[in-house]
MARVEX-799600 format. One line per field, with one value per residue (C-alpha): residue number from 1; residue in three letters; chain; x negated, y, z negated. Coordinates in pm, whole numbers, plus 50000, padded with zeros to 5 digits. Example, Ala and Ser with C-alpha at 12.3 -4.5 7.8 and 13.67 -1.06 7.14 Angstrom:
num [1 | 2]
residuo [ALA | SER]
cadena [A | A]
xx [48770 | 48633]
yy [49550 | 49894]
zz [49220 | 49286]
END
This chain:
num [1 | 2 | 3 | 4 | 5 | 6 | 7 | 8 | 9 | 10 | 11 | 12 | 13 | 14 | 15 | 16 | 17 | 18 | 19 | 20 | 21 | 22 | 23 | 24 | 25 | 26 | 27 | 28 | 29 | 30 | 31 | 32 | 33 | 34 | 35 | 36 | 37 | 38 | 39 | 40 | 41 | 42 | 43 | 44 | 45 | 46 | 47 | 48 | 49 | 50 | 51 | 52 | 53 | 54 | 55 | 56 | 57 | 58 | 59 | 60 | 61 | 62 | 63 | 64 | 65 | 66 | 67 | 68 | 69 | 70 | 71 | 72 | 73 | 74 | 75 | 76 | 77 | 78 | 79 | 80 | 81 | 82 | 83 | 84 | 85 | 86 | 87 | 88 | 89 | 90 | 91 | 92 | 93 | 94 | 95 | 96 | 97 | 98 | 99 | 100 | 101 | 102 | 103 | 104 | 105 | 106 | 107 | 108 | 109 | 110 | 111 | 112 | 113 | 114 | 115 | 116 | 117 | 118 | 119 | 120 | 121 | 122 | 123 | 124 | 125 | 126 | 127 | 128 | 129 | 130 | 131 | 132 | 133 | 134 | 135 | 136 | 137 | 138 | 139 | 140 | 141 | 142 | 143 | 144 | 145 | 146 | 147 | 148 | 149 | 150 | 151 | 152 | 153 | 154 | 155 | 156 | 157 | 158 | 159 | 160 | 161 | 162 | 163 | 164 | 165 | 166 | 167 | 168 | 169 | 170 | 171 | 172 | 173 | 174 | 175 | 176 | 177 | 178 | 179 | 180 | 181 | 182 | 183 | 184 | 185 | 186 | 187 | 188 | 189 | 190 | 191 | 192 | 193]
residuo [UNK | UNK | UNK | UNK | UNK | UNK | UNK | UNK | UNK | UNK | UNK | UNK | UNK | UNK | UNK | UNK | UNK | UNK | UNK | UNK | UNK | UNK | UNK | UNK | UNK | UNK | UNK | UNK | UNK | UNK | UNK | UNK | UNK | UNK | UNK | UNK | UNK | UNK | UNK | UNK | UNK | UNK | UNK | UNK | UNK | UNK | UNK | UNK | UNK | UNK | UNK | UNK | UNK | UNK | UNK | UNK | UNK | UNK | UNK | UNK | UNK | UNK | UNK | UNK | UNK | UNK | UNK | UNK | UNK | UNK | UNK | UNK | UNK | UNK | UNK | UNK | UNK | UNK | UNK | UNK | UNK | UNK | UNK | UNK | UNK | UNK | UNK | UNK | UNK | UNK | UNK | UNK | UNK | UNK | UNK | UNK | UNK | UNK | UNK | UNK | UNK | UNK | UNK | UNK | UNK | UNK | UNK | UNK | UNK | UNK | UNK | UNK | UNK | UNK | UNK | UNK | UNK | UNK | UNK | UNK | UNK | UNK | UNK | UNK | UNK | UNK | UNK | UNK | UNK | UNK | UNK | UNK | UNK | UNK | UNK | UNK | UNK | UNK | UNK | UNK | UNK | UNK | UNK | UNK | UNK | UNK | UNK | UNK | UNK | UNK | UNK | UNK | UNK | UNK | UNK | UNK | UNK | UNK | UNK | UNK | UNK | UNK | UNK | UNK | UNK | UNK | UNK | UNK | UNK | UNK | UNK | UNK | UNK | UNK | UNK | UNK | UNK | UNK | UNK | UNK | UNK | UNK | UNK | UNK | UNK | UNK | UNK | UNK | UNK | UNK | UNK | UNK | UNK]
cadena [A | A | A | A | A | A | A | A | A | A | A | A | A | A | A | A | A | A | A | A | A | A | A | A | A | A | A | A | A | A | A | A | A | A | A | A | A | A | A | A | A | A | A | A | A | A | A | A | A | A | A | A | A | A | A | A | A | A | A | A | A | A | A | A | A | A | A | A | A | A | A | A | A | A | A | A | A | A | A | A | A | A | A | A | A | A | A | A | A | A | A | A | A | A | A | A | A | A | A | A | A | A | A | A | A | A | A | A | A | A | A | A | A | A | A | A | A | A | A | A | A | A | A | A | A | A | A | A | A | A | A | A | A | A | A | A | A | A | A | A | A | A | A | A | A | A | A | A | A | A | A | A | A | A | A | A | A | A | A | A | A | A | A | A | A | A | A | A | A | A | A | A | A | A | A | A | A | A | A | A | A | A | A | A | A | A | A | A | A | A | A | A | A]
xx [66818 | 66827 | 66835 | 67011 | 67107 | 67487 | 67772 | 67833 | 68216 | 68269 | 68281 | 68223 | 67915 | 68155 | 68138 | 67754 | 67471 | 67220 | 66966 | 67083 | 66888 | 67058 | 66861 | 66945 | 67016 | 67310 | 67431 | 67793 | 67983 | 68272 | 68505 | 68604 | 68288 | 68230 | 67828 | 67800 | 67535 | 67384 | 67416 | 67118 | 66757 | 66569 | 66728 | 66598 | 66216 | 66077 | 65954 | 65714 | 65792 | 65591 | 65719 | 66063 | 65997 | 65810 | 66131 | 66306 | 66320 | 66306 | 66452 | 66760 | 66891 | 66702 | 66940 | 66900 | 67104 | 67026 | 67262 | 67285 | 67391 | 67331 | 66976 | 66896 | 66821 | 66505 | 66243 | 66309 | 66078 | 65822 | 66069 | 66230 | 65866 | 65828 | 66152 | 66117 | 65749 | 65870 | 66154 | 66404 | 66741 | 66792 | 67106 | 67175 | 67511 | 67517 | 67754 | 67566 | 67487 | 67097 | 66831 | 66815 | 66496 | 66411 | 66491 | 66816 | 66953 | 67330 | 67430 | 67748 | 67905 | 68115 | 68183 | 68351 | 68507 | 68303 | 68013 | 67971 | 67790 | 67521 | 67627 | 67366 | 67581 | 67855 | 67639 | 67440 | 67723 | 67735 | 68037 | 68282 | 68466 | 68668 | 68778 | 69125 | 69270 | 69588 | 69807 | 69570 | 69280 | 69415 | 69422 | 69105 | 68950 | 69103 | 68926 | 68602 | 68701 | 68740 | 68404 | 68202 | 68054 | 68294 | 68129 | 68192 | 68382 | 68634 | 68750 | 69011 | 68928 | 69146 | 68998 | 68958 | 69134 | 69450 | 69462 | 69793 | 69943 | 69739 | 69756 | 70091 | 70019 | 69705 | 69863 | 70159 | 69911 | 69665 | 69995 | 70102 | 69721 | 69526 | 69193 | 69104 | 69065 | 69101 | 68788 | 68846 | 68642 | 68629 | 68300 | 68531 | 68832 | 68617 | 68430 | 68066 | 67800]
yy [55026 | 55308 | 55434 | 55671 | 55764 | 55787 | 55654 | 55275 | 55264 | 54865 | 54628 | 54600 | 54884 | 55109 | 55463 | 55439 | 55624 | 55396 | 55384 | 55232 | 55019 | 54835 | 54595 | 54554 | 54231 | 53996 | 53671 | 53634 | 53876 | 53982 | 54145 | 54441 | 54530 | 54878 | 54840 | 54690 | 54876 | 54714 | 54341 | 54376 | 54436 | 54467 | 54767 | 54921 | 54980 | 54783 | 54989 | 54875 | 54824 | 55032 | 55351 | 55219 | 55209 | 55563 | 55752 | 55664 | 55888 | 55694 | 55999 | 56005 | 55629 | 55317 | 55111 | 54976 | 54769 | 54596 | 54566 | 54496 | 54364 | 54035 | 54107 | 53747 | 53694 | 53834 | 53715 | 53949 | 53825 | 54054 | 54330 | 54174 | 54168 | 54541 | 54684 | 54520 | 54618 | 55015 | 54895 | 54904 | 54704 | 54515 | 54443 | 54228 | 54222 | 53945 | 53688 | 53388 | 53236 | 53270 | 53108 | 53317 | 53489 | 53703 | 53774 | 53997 | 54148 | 54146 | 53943 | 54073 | 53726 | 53821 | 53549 | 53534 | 53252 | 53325 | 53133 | 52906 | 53006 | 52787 | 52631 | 52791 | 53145 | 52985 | 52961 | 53255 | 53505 | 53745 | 53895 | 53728 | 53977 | 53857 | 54092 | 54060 | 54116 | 53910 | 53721 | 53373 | 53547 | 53522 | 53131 | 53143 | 53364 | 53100 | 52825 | 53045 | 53143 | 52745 | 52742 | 53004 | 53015 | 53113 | 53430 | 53542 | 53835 | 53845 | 54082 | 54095 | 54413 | 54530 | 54522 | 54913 | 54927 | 54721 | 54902 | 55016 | 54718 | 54476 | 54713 | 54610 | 54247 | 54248 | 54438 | 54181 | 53925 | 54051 | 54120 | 53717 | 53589 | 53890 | 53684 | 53875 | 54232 | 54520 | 54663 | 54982 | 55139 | 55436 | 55578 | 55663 | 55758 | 56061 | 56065 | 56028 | 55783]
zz [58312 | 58105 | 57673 | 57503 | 57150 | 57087 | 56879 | 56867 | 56992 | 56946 | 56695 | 56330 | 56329 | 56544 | 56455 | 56353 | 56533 | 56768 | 56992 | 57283 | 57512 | 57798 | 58012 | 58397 | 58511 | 58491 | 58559 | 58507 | 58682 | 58545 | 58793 | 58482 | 58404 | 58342 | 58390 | 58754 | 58808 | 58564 | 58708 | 59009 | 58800 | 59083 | 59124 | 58802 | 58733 | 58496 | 58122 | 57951 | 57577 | 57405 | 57626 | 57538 | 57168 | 57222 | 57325 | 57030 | 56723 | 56424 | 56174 | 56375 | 56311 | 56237 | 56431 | 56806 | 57035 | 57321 | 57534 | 57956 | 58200 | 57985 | 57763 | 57686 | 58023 | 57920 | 57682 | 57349 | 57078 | 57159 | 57156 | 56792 | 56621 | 56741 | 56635 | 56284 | 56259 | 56269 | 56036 | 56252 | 56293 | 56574 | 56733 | 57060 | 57252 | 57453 | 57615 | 57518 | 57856 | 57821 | 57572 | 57241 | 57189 | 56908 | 56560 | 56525 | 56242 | 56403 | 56706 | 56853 | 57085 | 57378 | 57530 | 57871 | 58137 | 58426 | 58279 | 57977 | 57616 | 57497 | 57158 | 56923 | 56964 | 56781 | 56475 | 56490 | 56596 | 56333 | 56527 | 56824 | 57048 | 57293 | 57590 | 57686 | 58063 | 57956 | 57772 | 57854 | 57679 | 57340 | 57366 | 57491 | 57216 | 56991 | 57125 | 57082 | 56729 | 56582 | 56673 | 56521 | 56170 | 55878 | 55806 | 56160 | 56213 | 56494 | 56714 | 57034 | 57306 | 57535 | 57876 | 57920 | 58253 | 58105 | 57765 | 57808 | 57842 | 57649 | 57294 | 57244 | 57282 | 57045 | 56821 | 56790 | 56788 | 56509 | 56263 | 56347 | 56302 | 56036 | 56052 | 56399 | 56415 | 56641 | 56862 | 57055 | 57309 | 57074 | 57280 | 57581 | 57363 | 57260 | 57618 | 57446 | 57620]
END
């Protein structure tokens, strides 16, 4: 669907420069999305690889995340082999639904209740962040969180739309239960790509 090179805004690498590649096509539809247009690939041409890894300067950052839509829709160990190859790190963002392929150096596990995760993201998730919309969400990220590995970090989101209202909440929640963290759309906080 489209790359750029900007400021990762989520998560546990927030605040670090990346190449961003996000993949069009998607499966599980969640009504807050902020990509949509991200969800039909037809609608996106597809890139060859190589020409993908061409437009990325390597002096700038050396790490890349794939993002969508939902990337693991798509076949990524040829992808993997070539990022590590020119040395660099590869990071997926994904909500679990699809077959993992490729070798990543950081798997970031969103899952979310339209559509099931396969179980092999529980133990591979390097990082579980769980979008809330409400108050349910937070017993529901629980569920996802006695589940993942023990060197997992986790993370509660505030839908962007609801932020107002659902800070509050996680922040009461994340004083009562300090294992999960805060993640913050910082990217459009400081209205950067």
């Amino acid at each position: 669907m489209e790359q750029f090179y900007s400021i990762q805004g989520e998560g546990y690498h927030q605040g670090k420069a990346a190449h961003f590649i996000r993949l069009g096509g998607c499966d599980v539809g969640c009504h807050w999305c902020d990509v949509k247009e991200s969800w039909n690939a037809s609608a996106h041409p597809i890139v060859p690889i190589e020409k993908i890894l061409e437009d990325i300067d390597y002096q700038k950052s050396d790490l890349v995340i794939v993002t969508g839509g939902e990337p693991l829709m798509y076949n990524l160990e040829y992808m993997c082999t070539r990022l590590h190859g020119l040395n660099l790190k590869s990071h997926v963002e994904t909500s679990g639904t699809s077959a993992l392929s490729g070798e990543w150096d950081w798997v970031t596990f969103s899952p979310k209740k339209f559509k099931n995760p396969l179980p092999i993201y529980y133990s591979i998730a390097n990082e579980l962040k769980v979008i809330v919309n409400n108050r349910s969400d937070l017993k529901w990220a629980e569920g996802h969180a006695a589940q993942v590995n023990t060197s997992c970090e986790l993370y509660l989101q505030p839908e962007w739309t609801k932020r107002d209202k659902m800070m509050p909440l996680i922040m009461d929640y994340v004083r009562n239960n300090p294992k999960w963290r805060i993640s913050l759309q910082v990217h459009k906080y400081l209205g950067v790509d």
